[in-house]
Chimera marker file (.cmm) of the C-alpha trace (Angstrom):
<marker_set name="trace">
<marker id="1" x="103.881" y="73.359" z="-98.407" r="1" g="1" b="0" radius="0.5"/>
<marker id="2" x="102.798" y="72.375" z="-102.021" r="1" g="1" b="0" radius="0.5"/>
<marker id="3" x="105.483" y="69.812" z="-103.743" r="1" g="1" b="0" radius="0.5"/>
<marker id="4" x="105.559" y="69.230" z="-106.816" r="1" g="1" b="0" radius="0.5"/>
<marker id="5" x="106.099" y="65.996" z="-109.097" r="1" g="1" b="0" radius="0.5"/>
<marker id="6" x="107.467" y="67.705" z="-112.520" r="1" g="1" b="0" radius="0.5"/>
<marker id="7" x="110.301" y="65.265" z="-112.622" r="1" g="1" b="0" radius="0.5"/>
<marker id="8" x="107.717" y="62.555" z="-111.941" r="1" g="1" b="0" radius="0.5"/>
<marker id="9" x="105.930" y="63.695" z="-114.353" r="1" g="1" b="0" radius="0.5"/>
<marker id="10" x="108.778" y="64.290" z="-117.366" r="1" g="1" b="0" radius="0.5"/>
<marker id="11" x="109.991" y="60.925" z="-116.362" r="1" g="1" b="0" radius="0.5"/>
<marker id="12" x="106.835" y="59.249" z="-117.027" r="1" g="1" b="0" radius="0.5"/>
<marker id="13" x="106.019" y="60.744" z="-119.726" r="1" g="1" b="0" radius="0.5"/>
<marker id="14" x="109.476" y="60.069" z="-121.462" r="1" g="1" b="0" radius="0.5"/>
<marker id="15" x="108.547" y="56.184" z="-120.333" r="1" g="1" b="0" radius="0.5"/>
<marker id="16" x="105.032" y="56.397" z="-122.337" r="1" g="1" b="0" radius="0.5"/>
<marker id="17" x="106.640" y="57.281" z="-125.575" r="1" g="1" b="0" radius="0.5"/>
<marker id="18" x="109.887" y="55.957" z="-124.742" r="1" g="1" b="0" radius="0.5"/>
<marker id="19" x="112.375" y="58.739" z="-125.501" r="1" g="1" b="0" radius="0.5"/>
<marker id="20" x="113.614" y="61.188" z="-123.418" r="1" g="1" b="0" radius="0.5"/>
<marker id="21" x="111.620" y="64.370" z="-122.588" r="1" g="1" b="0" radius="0.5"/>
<marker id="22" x="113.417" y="67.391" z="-120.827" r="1" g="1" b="0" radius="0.5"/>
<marker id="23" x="112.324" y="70.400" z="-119.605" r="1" g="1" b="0" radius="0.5"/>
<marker id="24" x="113.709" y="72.284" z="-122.599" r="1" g="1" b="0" radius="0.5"/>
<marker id="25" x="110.990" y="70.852" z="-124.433" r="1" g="1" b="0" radius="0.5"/>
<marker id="26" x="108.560" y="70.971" z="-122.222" r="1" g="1" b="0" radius="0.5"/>
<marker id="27" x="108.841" y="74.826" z="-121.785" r="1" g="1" b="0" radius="0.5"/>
<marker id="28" x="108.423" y="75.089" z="-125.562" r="1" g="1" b="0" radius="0.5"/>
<marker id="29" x="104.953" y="73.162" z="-125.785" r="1" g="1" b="0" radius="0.5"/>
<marker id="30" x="103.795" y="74.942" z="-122.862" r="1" g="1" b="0" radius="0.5"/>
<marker id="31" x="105.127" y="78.414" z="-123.218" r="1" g="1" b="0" radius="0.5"/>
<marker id="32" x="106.325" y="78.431" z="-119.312" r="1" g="1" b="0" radius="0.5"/>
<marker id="33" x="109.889" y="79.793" z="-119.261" r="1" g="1" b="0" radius="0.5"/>
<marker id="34" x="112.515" y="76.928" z="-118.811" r="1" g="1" b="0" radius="0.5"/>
<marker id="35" x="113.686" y="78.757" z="-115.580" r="1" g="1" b="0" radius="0.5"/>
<marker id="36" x="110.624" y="78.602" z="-114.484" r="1" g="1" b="0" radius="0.5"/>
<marker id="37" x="110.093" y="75.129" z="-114.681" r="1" g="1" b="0" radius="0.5"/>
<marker id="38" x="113.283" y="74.449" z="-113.389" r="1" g="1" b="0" radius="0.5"/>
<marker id="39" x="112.447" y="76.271" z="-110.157" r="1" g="1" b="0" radius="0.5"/>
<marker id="40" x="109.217" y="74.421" z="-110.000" r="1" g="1" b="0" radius="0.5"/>
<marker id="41" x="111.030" y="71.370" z="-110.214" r="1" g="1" b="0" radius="0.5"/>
<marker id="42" x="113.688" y="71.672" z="-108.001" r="1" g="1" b="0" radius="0.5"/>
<marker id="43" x="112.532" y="73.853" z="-105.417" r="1" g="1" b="0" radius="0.5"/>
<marker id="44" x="110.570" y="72.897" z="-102.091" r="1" g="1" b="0" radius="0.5"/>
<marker id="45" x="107.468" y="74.882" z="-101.804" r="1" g="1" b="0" radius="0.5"/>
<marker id="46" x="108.027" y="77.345" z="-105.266" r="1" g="1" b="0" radius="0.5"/>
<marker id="47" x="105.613" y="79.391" z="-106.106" r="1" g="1" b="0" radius="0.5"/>
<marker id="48" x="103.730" y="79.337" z="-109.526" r="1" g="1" b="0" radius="0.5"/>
<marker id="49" x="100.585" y="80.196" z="-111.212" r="1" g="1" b="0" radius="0.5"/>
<marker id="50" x="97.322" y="78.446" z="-111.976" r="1" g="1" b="0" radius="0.5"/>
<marker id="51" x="97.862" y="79.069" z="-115.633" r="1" g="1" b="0" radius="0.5"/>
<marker id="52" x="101.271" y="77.299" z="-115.340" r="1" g="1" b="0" radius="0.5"/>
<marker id="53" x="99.742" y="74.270" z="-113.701" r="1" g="1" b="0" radius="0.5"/>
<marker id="54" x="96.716" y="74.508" z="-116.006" r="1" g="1" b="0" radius="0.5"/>
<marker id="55" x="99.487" y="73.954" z="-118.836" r="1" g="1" b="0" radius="0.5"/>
<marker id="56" x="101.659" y="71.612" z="-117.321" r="1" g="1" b="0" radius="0.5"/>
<marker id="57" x="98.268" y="69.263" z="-116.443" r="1" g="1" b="0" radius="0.5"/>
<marker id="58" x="97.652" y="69.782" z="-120.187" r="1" g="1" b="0" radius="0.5"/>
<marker id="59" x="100.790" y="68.533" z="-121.552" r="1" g="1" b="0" radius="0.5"/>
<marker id="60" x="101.145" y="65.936" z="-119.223" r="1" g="1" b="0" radius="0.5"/>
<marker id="61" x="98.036" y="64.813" z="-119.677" r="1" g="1" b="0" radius="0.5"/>
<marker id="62" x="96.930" y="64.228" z="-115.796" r="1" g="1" b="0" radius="0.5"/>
<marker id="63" x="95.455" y="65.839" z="-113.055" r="1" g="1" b="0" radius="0.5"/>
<marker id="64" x="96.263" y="68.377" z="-110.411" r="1" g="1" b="0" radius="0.5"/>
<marker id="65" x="96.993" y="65.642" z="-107.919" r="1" g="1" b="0" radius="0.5"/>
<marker id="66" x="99.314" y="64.100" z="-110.176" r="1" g="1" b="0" radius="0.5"/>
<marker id="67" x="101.501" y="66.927" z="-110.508" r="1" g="1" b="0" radius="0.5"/>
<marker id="68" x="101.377" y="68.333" z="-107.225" r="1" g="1" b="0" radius="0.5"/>
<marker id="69" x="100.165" y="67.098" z="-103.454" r="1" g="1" b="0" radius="0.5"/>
<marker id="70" x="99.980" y="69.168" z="-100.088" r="1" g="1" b="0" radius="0.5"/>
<marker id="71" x="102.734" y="68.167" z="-97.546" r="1" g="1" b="0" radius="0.5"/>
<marker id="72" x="102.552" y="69.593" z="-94.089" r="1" g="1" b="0" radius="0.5"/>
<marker id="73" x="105.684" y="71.448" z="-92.971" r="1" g="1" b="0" radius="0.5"/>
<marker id="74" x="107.908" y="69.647" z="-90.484" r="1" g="1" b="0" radius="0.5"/>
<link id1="1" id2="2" r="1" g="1" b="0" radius="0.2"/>
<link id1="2" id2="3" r="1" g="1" b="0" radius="0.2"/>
<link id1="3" id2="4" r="1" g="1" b="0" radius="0.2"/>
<link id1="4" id2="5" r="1" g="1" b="0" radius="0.2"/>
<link id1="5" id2="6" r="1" g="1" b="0" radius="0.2"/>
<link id1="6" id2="7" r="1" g="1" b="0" radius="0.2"/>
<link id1="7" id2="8" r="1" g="1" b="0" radius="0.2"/>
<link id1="8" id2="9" r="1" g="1" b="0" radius="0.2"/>
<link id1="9" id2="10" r="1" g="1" b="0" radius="0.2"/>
<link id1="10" id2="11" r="1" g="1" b="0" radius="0.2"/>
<link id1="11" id2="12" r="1" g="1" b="0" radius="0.2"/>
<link id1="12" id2="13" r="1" g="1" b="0" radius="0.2"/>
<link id1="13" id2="14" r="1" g="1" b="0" radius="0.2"/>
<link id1="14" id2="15" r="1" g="1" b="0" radius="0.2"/>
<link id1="15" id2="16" r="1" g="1" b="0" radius="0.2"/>
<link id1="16" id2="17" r="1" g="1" b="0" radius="0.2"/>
<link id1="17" id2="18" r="1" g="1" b="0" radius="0.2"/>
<link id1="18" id2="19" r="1" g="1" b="0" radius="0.2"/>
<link id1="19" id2="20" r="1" g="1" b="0" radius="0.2"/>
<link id1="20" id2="21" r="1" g="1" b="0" radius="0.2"/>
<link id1="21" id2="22" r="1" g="1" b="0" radius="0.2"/>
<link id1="22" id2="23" r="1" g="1" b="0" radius="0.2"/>
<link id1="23" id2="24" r="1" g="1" b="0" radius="0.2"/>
<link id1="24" id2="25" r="1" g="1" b="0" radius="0.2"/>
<link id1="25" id2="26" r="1" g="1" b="0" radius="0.2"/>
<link id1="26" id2="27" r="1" g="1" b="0" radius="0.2"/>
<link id1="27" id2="28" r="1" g="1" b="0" radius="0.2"/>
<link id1="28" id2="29" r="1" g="1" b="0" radius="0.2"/>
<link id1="29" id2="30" r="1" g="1" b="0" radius="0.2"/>
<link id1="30" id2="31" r="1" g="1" b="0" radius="0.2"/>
<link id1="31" id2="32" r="1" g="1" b="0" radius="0.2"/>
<link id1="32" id2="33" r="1" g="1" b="0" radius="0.2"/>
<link id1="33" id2="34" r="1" g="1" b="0" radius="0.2"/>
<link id1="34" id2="35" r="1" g="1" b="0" radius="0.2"/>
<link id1="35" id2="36" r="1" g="1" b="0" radius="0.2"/>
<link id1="36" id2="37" r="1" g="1" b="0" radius="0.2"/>
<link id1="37" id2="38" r="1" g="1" b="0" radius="0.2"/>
<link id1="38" id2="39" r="1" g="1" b="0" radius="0.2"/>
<link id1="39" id2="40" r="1" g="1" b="0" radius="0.2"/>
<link id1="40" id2="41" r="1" g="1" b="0" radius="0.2"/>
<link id1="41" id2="42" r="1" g="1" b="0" radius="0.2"/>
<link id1="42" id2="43" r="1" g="1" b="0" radius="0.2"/>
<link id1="43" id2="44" r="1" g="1" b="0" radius="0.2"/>
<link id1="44" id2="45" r="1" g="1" b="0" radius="0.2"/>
<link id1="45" id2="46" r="1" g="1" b="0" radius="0.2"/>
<link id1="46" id2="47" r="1" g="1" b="0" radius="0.2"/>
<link id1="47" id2="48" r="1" g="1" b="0" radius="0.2"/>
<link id1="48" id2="49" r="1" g="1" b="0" radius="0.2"/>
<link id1="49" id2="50" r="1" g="1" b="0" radius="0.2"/>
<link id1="50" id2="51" r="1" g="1" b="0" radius="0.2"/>
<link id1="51" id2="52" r="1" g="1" b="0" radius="0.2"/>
<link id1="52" id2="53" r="1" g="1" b="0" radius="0.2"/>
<link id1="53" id2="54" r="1" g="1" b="0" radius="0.2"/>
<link id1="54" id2="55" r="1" g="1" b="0" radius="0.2"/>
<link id1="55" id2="56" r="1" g="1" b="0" radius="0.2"/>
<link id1="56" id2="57" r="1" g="1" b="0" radius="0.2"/>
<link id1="57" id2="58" r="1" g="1" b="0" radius="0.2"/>
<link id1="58" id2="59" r="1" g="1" b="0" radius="0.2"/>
<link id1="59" id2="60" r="1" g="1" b="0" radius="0.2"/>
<link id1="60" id2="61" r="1" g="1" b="0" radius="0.2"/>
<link id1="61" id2="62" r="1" g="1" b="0" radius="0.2"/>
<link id1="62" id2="63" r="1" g="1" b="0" radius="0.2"/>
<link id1="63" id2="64" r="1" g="1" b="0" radius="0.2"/>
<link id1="64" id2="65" r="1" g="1" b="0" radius="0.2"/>
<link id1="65" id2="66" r="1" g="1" b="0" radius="0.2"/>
<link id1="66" id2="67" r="1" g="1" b="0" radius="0.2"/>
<link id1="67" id2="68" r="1" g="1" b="0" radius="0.2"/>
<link id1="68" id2="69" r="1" g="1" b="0" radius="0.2"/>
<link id1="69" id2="70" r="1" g="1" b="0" radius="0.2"/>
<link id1="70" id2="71" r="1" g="1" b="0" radius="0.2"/>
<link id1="71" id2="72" r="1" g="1" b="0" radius="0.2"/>
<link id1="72" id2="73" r="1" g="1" b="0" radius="0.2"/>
<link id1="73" id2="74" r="1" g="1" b="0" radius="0.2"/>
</marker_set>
């Protein structure tokens, strides 16, 4: 299963330029529906698209393996 670290990731990102960023505004720099990243976020093994993660590596400004990591089922 693929999990994801989008809160990681908003949290860390909120500590770099010490404000608060929420997924509200990440949908809007990113175009990915806020639903969307809400699933991604809180949902074990969601499914999403390589042009979502291409955009969410973008914003965030990391890698692949900074926003999400392979976890074998238990």
């Amino acid at each position: 299963m693929i999990r994801f670290y989008l809160k990681e990731q908003l949290s860390e990102k909120g500590f770099r330029e010490k404000r608060r960023v929420t997924l509200e505004e990440a949908s809007r720099a990113t175009g990915i529906g806020r639903n969307t990243l809400s699933r991604i976020a809180s949902n074990r093994g969601c499914n999403t698209t390589t042009d979502n993660l291409d955009k969410l590596c973008k914003y965030f400004e990391c890698s692949l393996s900074d926003l999400a990591v392979y976890v074998e089922d238990q």
